[in-house]
N, C-alpha and C positions, 0 to 999 in steps of 0.2 A: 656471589658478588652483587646482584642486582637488588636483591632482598639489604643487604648492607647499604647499598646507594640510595634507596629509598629513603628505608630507615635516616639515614643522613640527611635527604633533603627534607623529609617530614620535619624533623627536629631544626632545622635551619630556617622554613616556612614557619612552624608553632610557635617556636622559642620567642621571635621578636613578637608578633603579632597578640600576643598573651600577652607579653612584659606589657605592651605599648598601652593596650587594652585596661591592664589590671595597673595599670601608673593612673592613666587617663583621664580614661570613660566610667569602669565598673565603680570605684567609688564615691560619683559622681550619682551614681543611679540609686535612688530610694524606694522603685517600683522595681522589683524584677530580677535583683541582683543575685542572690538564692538558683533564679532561675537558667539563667546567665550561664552560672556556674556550673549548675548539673547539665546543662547543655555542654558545654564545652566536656567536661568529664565523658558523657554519655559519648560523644563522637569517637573522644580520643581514642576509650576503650575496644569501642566498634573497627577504627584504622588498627588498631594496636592487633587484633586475634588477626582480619582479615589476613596484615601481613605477615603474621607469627604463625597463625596457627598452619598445622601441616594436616591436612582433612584424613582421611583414611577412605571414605567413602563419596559418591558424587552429591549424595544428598548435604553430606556436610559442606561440600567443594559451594556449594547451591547457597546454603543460607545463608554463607559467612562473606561472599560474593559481593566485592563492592560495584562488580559492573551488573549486578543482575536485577530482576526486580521480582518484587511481594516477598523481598526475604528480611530478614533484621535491617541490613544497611539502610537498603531502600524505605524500610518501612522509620528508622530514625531521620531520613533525610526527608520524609512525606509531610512525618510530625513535626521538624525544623521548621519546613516552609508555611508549614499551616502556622504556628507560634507568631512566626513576623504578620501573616497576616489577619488574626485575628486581635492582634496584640495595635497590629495599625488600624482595624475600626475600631476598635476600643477607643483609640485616642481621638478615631475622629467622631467618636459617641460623647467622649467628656469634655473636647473645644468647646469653650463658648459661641456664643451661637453665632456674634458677630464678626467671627473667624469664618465665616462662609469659603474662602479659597481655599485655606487651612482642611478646612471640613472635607472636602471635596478629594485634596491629595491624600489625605490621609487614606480615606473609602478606596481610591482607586488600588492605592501603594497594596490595601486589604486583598481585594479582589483578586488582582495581578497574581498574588502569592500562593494563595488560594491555588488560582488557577495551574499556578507553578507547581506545586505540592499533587494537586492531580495529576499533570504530566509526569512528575516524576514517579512517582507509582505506577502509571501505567505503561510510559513507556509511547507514549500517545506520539509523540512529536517525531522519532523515528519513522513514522508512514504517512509521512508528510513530505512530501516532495518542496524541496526550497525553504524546510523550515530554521535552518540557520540563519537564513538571511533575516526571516520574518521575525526571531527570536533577538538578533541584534537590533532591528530596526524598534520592536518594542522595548527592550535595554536602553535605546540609546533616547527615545521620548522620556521613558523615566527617570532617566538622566538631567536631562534638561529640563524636565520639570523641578526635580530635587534644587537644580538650581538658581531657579526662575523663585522657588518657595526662597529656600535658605536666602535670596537678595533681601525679599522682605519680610526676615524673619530676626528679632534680636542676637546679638551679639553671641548670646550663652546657647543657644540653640544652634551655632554654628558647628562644633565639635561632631556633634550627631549626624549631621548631615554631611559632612566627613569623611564619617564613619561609613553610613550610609553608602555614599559612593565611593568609596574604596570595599566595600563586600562585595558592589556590583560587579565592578572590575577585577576581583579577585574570581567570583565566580565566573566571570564571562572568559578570563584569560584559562580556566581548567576547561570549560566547558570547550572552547571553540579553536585555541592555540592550540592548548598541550593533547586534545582530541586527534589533530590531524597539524601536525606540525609542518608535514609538506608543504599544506596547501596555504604556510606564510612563511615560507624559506626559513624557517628556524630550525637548524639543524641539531642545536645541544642538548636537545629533548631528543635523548636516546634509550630509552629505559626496558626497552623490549617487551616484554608481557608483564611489566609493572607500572606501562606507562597511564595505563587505563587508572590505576591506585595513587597515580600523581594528580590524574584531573579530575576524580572525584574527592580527594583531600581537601583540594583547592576549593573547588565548590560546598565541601563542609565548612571549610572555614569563612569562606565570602559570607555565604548564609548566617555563621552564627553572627556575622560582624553587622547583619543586618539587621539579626535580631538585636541586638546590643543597643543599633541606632535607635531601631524604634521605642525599645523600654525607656531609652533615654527623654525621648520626647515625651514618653506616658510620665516618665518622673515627673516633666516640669509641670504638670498639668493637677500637681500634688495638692493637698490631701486627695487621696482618691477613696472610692468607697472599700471595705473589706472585700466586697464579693468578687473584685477585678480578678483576683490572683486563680482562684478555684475557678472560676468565667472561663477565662482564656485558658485553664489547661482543660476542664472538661471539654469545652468546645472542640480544642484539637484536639483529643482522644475519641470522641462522639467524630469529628471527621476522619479521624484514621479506620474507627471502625463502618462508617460508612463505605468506606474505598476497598477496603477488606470485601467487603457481605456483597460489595456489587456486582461479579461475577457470579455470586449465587443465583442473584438475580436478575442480571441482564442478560439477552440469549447473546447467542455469538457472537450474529449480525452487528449487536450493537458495536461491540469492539470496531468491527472490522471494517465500518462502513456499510458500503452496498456489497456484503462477504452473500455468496451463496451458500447455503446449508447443505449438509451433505451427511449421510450418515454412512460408513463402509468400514465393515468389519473386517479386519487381517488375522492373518494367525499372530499366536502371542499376545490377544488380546490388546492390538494397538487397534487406534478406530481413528477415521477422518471423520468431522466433524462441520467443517466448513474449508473456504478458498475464495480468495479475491485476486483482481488482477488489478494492474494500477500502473501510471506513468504511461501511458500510451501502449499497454499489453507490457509491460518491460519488467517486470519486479511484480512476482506472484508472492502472495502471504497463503501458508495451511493453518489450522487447527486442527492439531494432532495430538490425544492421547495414548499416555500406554500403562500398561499395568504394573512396573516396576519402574522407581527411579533411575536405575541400575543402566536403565536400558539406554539413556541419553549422556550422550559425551562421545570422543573419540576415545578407541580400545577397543579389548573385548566385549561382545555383545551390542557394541553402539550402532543406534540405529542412526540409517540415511535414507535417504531420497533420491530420487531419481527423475528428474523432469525432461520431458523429451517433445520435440514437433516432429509429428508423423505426416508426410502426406497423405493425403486421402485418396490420391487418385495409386500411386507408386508404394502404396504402405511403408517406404524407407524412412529413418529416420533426417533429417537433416538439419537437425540441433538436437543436445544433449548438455544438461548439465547435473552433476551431483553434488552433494551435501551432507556431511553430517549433522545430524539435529542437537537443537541446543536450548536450552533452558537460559531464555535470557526476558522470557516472558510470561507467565501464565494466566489464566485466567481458571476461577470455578464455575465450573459447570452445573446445572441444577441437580447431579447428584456427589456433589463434592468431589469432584475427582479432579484432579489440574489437567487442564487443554493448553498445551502450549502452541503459541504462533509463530513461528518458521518462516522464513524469508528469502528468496533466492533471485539471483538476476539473473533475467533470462537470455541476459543476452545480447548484442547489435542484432539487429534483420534486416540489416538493410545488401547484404549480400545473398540473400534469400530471394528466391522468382518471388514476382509482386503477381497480385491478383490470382493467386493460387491457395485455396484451403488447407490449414492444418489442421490436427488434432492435436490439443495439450494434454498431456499422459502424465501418468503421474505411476509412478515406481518406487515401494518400500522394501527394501532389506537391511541385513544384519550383517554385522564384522564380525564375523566368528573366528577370525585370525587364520583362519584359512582360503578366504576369499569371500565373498559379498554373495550372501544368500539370500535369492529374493522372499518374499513374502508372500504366500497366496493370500486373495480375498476370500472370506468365506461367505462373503452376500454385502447386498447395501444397494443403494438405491442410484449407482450413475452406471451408466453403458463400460460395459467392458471391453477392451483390444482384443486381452488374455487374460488367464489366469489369473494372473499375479500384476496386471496394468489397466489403469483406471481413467476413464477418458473425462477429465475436467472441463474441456469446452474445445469450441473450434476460435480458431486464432487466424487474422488474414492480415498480409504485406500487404496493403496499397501501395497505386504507384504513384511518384511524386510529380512526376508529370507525363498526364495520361495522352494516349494517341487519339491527337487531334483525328474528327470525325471526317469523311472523304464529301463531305453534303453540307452546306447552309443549312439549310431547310432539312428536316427526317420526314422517312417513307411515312413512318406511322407514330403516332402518341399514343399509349395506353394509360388508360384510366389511376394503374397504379404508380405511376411517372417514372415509368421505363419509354424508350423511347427508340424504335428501329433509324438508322439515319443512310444505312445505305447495305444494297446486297450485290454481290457478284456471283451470276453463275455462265456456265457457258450455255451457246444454240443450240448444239449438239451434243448429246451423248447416245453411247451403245446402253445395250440392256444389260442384265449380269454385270456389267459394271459400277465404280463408286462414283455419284454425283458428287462433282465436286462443289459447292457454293458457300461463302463467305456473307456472316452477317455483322454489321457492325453495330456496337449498343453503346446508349450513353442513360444514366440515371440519374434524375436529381432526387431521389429522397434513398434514404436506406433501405435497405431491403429487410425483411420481418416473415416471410414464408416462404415456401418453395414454390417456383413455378414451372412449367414444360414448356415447349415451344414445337407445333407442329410442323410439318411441312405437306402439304397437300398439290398432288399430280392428279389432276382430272385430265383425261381422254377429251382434243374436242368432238370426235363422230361418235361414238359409243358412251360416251358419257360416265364411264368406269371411272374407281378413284386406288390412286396410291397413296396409303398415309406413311408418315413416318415422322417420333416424335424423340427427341433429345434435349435435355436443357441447355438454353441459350449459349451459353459460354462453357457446355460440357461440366465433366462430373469437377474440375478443377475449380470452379468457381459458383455454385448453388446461389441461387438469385436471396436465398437467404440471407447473404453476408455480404451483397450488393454494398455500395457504399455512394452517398452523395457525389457526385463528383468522377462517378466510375464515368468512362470513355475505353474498352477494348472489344476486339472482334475475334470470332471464331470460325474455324475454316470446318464446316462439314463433308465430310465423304459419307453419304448417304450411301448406304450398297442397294444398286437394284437389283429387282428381282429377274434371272434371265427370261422366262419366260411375259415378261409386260410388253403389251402390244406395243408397238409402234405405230407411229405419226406423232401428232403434234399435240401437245399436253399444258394446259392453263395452270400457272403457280401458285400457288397461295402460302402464305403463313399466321402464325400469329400464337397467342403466349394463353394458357389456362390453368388454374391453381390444382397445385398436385392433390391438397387435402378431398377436393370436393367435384375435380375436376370440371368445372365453371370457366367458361371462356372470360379473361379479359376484355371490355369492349376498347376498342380503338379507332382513331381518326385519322384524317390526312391534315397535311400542313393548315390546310386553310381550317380545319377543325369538321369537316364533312364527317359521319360515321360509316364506318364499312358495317358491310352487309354482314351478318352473322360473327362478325369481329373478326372478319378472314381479311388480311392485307393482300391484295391482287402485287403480285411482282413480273408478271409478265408470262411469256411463254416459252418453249425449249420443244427441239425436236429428239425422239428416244426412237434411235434405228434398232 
């Protein structure tokens, strides 16, 4: 039934929008009409299999795929958007010169398209955080520009811009309503897993109606040279092959951002290739190849993921989420092979202990209709958990509002602007026993390396020393992943040794880089320097 519903609104959508078109607009147009034509034909064809045809395989499921991309669809809708806008510098190459405004909208109307025609091939705009918003606010200037133009633009060139803004609107209402209908209380957009084939429809047709505008405007700008027609379609073919060949040629990174590279071989010939993290740690992206197509989709043999935070201190897991992988992206890799990019959310953390280290894990198996078979690595270049689990980065909650410090003033400032503000221990302790003492830290810059932090008991008659060295905030927090703005303390139970003399023992502390082990220097409030970077805390008696 939903396959028939379509089918019905497709034809109830086409039907007027052609008639109105082919009454109108089309044979008003003397530049383009030809072209018009096989456009709209080209589209129909491409909606016509997508929703007809019945795939047998995923690779067909893939190319015929109106929600996917670098397949046929995507690649006619790439070539649409580039036609409008190459077709609008065209026009704004043949204005007369003293059309300068004219001149102007036209280049941008170019540009815009362009730029459109990129996104839609790649897919770009989906790993953008807020890009709806950014996509309507650019829609709604071009808008307003269109008609700012069409005020001071004669009477006959009214139509086209028209047109123009009613393809915008067409496309904008698949793109952005019938996308997520929820989120504008439109409840009769119910199409189920067809809904996606209503709002790329719609966005075919917007676009072709744009194209239509623009040839319009190229008409009235008539006699034009022969070479326009051949111009503008080599030029989009020469762009579509451009957009094509660019994954051959750009590394991963490029896609991805600031993506980290990554090489990790699985069994089955699946490989990771890169990983990026994005939205405040919140929505991780892979690049993930595999060796059959076969292998991506839900079913037998589909592959998934696994992405997990582990503590580092507790090794338990505490987040998890899975995925089956999907082909709604790829890219070439320099030896042709398709990397596809994968996208998962990771999740709220805001019910997660703050200021505590995780590791981001990354876990691949198989649906083998028997249960979920992991996938060992067989080599690659990131830290392994296990076997079969591959450690992507470390991941840290901050807190949202840190615990105010018990000090104005701090004990001590080190050089790398970490900064002690205040210690508790007691006067007395036994030997064999755990000292108990409490330090409290605040940072202002991030932290970028690891450091230790000692603790030193000097003897005052004997002159003997007890060392003992732990980082700052313990293994739960690695001054690596420090953060601006950090404010927490840690309570040490130093164990002594039973046999340590007794009497009375001078404190010291202070912070040195694990790499190299190099003392931090550090000062007192007033900015004085301590003596060997050692912070005097006072004294304590050990019975």
């Amino acid at each position: 039934m939903e396959r028939e519903s379509a089918s019905a609104v497709y034809i109830l959508l086409f039907a007027p929008i052609a008639l109105t078109a082919y009454r109108g607009l089309i044979p008003r147009l003397t530049a383009g009409k030809r072209l018009a034509s096989l456009m709209l034909a080209a589209q129909t064809f491409v909606i016509g299999v997508a929703l007809l045809n019945q795939p047998l395989t995923s690779f067909e499921t893939w190319l015929w795929h109106l929600d996917r991309e670098w397949n046929i669809p995507s690649s006619l809708a790439a070539l649409q958007l580039s036609l409008v806008g190459f077709a609008a510098l065209l026009t704004a190459f043949f204005i007369r010169s003293r059309s300068a405004w004219r001149r102007l909208y036209f280049a941008g109307v170019g540009l815009v398209f362009l730029f459109l025609s990129y996104d839609e091939y790649a897919l770009g705009h989906e790993f953008i955080v807020g890009w709806q918003e950014n996509y309507i606010m650019l829609g709604a200037v071009l808008a307003l520009l269109t008609l700012a133009v069409a005020a001071r633009s004669p009477r006959r060139a009214w139509p086209w811009h028209v047109a123009f803004l009613a393809g915008l609107g067409l496309s904008a209402f698949g793109a952005f309503v019938v996308e997520a209908p929820s989120k504008y209380n439109i409840t009769f957009i119910a199409y189920g897993g067809y809904r996606h084939w209503l709002e790329e429809s719609l966005e075919f047709l917007g676009i072709w109606l744009a194209l239509v505008a623009v040839l319009g405007h190229l008409s009235a700008l008539a006699p034009l040279p022969r070479f326009w027609r051949p111009a503008c379609t080599a030029m989009s073919l020469f762009w579509l092959l451009l957009l094509a060949l660019s994954g051959a040629i750009l590394p991963i990174s490029a896609y991805g951002g600031h993506s980290t590279p990554a090489g990790v071989k699985y069994e089955t010939d699946v490989r990771l290739h890169g990983y990026r993290l994005e939205n405040n740690q919140r929505h991780l992206h892979l690049f993930v190849s595999a060796g059959r197509w076969e292998f991506f989709g839900q079913g037998l043999d589909g592959l998934g993921y696994s992405i997990q935070l582990v503590d580092q201190v507790s090794g338990e897991s505490v987040l998890g989420r899975d995925a089956y992988s999907h082909r709604r992206f790829f890219l070439l890799a320099p030896a042709y092979a398709p990397v596809y990019r994968q996208w998962i959310d990771i999740g709220q953390l805001e019910h997660l202990p703050v200021n505590r280290a995780y590791w981001l894990v990354l876990t691949l198996w198989r649906d083998d209709n028997e249960g979920y078979a992991r996938l060992g690595i067989l080599g690659g270049d990131l830290e392994l958990l296990s076997e079969d689990q591959a450690i992507l980065g470390e991941l840290l909650v901050p807190a949202d509002s840190p615990t105010a410090p018990p000090a104005r003033e701090p004990v001590a400032r080190f050089d790398n602007g970490f900064a002690l503000y205040a210690v508790e221990m007691p006067s007395l302790v036994r030997a064999g026993e755990a000292l108990p003492i409490q330090f409290f830290w605040r940072s202002e810059v991030d932290g970028d390396e690891d450091h230790a932090q000692f603790l030193h008991l000097g003897h005052a008659e004997s002159g003997e020393w007890w060392v003992y060295d732990q980082q700052p905030l313990g293994p739960r927090l690695p001054t690596r992943l420090w953060y601006s703005g950090l404010a927490d303390s840690e309570l040490w139970q130093a164990p002594l040794p039973p046999d340590l003399a007794p009497g009375r023992y001078t404190v010291f502390t202070g912070l040195y880089r694990a790499r190299d082990r190099e003392r931090v220097p550090a000062s007192d409030a007033d900015g004085g320097a301590f003596l060997d970077a050692r912070v005097p805390l006072g004294s304590l008696v050990i019975e």
